[in-house]
C-alpha positions as CSV (number, residue, x, y, z in Angstrom):
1,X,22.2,107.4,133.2
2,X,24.7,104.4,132.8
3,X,22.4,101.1,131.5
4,X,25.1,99.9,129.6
5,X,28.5,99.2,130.8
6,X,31.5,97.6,128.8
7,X,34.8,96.6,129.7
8,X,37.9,95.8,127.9
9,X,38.8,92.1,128.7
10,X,42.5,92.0,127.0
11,X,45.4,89.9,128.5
12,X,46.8,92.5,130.9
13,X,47.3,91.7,134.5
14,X,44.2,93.9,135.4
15,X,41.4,92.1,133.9
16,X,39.7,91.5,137.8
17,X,40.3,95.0,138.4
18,X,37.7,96.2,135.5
19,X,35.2,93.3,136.2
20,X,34.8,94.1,139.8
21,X,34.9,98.0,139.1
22,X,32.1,96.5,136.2
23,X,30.0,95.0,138.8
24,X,30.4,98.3,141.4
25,X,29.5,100.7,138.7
26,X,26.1,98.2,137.5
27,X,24.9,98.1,141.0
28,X,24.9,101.9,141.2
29,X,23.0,101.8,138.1
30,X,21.2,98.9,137.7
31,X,23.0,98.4,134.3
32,X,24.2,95.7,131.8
33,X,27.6,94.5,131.8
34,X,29.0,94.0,128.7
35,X,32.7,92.1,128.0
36,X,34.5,92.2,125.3
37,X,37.4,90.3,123.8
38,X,39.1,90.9,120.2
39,X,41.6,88.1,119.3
40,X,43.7,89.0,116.5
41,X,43.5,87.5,113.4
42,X,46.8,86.0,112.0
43,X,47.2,89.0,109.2
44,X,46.9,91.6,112.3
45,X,49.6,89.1,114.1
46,X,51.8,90.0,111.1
47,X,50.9,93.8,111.2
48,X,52.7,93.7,114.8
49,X,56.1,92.6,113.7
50,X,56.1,94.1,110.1
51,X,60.3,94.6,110.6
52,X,60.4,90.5,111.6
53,X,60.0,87.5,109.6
54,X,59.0,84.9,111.2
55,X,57.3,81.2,110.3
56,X,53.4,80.5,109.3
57,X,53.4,77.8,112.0
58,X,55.0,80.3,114.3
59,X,51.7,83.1,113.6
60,X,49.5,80.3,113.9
61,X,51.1,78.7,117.4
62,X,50.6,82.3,118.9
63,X,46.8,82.5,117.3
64,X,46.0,79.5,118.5
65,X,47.2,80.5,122.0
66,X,45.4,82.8,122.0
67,X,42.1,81.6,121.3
68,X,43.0,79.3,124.0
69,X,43.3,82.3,126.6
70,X,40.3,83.8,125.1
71,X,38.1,80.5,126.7
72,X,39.6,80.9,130.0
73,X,39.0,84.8,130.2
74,X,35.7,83.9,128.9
75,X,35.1,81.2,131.8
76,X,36.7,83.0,134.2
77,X,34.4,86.3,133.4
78,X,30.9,84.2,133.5
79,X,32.3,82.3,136.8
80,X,32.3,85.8,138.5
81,X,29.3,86.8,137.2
82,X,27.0,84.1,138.0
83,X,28.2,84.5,142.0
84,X,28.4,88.4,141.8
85,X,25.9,89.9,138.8
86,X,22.8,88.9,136.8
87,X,23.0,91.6,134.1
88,X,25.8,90.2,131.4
89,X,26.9,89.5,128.3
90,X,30.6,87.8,126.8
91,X,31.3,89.4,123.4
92,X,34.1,88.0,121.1
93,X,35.8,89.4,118.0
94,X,38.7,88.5,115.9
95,X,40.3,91.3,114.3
96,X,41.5,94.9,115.1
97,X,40.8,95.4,119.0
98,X,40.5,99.2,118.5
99,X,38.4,99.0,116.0
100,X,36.1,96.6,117.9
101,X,36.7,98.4,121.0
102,X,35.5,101.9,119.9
103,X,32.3,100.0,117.8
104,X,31.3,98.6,120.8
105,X,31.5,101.4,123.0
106,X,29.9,103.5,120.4
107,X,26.3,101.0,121.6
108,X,27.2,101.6,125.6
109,X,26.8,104.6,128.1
110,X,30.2,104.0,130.0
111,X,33.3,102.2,129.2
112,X,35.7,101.0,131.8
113,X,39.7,101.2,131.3
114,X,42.8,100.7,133.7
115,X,44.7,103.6,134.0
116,X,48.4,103.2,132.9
117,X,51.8,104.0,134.1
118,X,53.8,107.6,133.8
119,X,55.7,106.1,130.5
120,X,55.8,106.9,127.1
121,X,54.3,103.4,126.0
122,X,51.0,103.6,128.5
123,X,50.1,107.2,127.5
124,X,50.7,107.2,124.0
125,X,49.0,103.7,124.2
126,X,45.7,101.4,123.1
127,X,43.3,103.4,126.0
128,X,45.1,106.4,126.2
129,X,44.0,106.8,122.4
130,X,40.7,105.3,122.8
131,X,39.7,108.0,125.3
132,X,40.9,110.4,122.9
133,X,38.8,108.7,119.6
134,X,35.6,107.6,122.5
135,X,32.7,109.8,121.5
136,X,31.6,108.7,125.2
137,X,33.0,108.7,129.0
138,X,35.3,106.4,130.4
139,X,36.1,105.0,134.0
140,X,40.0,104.9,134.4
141,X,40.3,102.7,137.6
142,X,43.2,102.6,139.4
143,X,45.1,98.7,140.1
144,X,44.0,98.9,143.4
145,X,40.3,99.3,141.8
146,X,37.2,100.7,143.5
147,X,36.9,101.0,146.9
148,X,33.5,100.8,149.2
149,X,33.4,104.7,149.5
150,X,33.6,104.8,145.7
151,X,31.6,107.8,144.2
152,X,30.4,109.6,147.8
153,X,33.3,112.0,147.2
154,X,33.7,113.7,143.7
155,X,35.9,116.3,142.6
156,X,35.3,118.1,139.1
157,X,38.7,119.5,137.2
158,X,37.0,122.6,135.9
159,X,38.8,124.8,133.4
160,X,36.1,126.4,131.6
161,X,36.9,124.4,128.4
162,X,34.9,121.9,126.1
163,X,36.2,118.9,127.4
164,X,35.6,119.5,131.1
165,X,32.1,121.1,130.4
166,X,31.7,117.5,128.4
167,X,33.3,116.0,131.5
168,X,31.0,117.2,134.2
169,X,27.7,117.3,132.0
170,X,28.0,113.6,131.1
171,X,28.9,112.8,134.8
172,X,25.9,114.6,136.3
173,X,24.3,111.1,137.2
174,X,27.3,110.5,139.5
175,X,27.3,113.5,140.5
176,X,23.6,113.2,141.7
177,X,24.4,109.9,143.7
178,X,27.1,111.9,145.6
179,X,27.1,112.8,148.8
180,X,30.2,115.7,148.6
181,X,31.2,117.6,145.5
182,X,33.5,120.0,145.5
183,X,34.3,122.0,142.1
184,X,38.0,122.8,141.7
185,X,39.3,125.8,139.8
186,X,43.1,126.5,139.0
187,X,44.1,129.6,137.5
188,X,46.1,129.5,134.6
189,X,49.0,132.2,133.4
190,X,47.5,134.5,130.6
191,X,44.3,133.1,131.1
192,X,40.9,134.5,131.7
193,X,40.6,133.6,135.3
194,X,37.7,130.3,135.7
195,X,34.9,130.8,138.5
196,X,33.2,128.3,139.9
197,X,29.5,130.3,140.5
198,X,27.6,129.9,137.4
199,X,28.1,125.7,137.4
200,X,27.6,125.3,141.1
201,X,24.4,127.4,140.6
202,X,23.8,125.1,137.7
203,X,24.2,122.1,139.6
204,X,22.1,123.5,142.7
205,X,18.8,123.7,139.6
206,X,19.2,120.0,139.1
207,X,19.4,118.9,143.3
208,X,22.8,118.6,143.5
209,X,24.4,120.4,146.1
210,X,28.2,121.7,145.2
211,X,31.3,123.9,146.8
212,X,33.7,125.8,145.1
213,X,37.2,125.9,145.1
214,X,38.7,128.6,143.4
215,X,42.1,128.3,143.1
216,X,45.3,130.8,142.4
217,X,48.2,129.9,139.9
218,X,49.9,127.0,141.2
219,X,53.2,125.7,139.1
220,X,52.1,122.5,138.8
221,X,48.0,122.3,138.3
222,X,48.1,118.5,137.9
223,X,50.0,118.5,141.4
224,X,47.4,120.6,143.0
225,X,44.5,119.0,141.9
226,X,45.6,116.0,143.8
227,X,46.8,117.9,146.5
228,X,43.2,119.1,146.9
229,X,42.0,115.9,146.9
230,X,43.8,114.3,148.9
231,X,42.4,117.3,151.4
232,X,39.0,116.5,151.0
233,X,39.0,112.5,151.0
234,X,37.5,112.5,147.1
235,X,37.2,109.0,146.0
236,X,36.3,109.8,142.0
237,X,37.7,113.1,140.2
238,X,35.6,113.7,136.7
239,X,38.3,115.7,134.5
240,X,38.0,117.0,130.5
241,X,41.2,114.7,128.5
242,X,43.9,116.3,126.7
243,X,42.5,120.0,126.0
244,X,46.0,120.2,125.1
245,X,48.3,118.1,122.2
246,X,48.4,114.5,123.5
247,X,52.4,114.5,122.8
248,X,53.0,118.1,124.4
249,X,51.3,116.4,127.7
250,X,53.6,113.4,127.4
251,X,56.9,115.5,126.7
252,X,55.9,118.6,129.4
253,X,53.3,117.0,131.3
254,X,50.5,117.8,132.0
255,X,46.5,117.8,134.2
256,X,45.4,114.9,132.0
257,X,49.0,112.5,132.2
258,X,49.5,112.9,135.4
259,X,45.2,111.7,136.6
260,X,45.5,109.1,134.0
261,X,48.7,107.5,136.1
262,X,48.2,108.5,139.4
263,X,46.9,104.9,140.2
264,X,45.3,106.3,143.6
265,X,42.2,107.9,142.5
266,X,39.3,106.9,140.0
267,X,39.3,109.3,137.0
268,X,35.7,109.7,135.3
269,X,37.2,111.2,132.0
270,X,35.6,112.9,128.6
271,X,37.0,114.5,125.7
């Protein structure tokens, strides 16, 4: 069960997008909302630019920016609230925001990220490696956020390893609130081929209701997952994270880039 929910604040452009999805995902729930925002202290300022040289007063005009932005985020996030939530907290740190980030989640049942863009930066980047170093799931929501049907649909990415069995056991209350799930299989080349049986017989013990797909070699797994559901109208696919190197996905591709960018679909993730 989800009772505790945190969110990234940050100083993205996709800040609303993870309080709203916040809010969705506590109503399910009933859960706690929890915000957090790391502002860097001027020594981690310096840690960003350690090939530049610039001025004290320089660090300490950009510090003291942005505490200011830290206020308004922090205004901004208890304004919605009060009109939309009752459950909340505003947490604030100064220092390393991974650090912080993965302490914090390390206290909460879900954490809620934006998923990034098919480039280097995003998926070699701050969330990318958090859901990799997260002992717990995480909600990548897509810019356009969650919509109304959010959750009545779910596919699971199964591929018999540890991450997807970690995926779809730590998703099971989702999966108990949906109306539809369909378990997707995709052979792979010189692979023991994965059936579906065993886990929707598994899933049929606890009440929840699940199809099979089992699916040939396709060239392109990541393609055909999507394919698939775009078929069946799935509004939240729960998927293991990089089984595979982290770099090999972003130099080849692969299942776990191409979810974590597709910015169409929800991705319920675990690694």
């Amino acid at each position: 069960m989800f009772k505790t929910i945190l969110i990234p604040i940050g100083n993205d452009e996709e800040i609303e997008t993870r309080i709203k999805a916040s809010v969705t995902m506590a109503k399910k729930f009933d859960a706690h909302v929890k915000a957090l925002h790391v502002i860097p202290t001027l020594k981690s300022l310096e840690q960003l630019t350690p090939y530049a040289y610039y001025s004290y007063d320089l660090y300490t005009r950009i510090w003291e920016t942005q505490k200011n932005k830290a206020a308004e985020r922090k205004k901004h996030f208890l304004d919605y609230m009060k009109k939309n939530y009752d459950d909340y907290e505003w947490c604030q740190e100064e220092g390393d925001f991974m650090h912080y980030l993965k302490l914090a989640s390390r206290s909460c049942d879900l954490t809620i990220v934006s998923q990034g863009e098919d480039t280097y930066t995003d998926i070699m980047g701050t969330m990318a490696r958090f859901i990799m170093e997260s002992s717990l799931p995480v909600l990548a929501v897509p810019s356009s956020g969650l919509d109304k049907d959010f959750g009545k649909n779910i596919m699971v990415a199964w591929d018999n390893s540890a991450q997807a069995t970690r995926a779809l056991h730590d998703a099971i209350p989702l999966l108990k609130m949906a109306e539809n799930v369909t378990i997707v299989s995709i052979s792979e080349k010189r692979k023991p081929k994965n059936t579906t049986e065993d886990i929707c017989a598994m899933l049929a013990r606890m009440g929840i209701e699940a199809k099979g797909l089992n699916e040939g070699e396709h060239y392109d797994r990541s393609e055909r997952i999507m394919e698939l559901a775009g078929k069946e109208n799935i509004n939240l696919i729960v998927a293991g994270a990089w089984g595979h190197k982290r770099i090999t996905e972003v130099i080849f591709g692969g299942v776990t880039k191409t979810l974590f960018t597709n910015q169409d679909i929800p991705i319920f993730f675990s690694h």
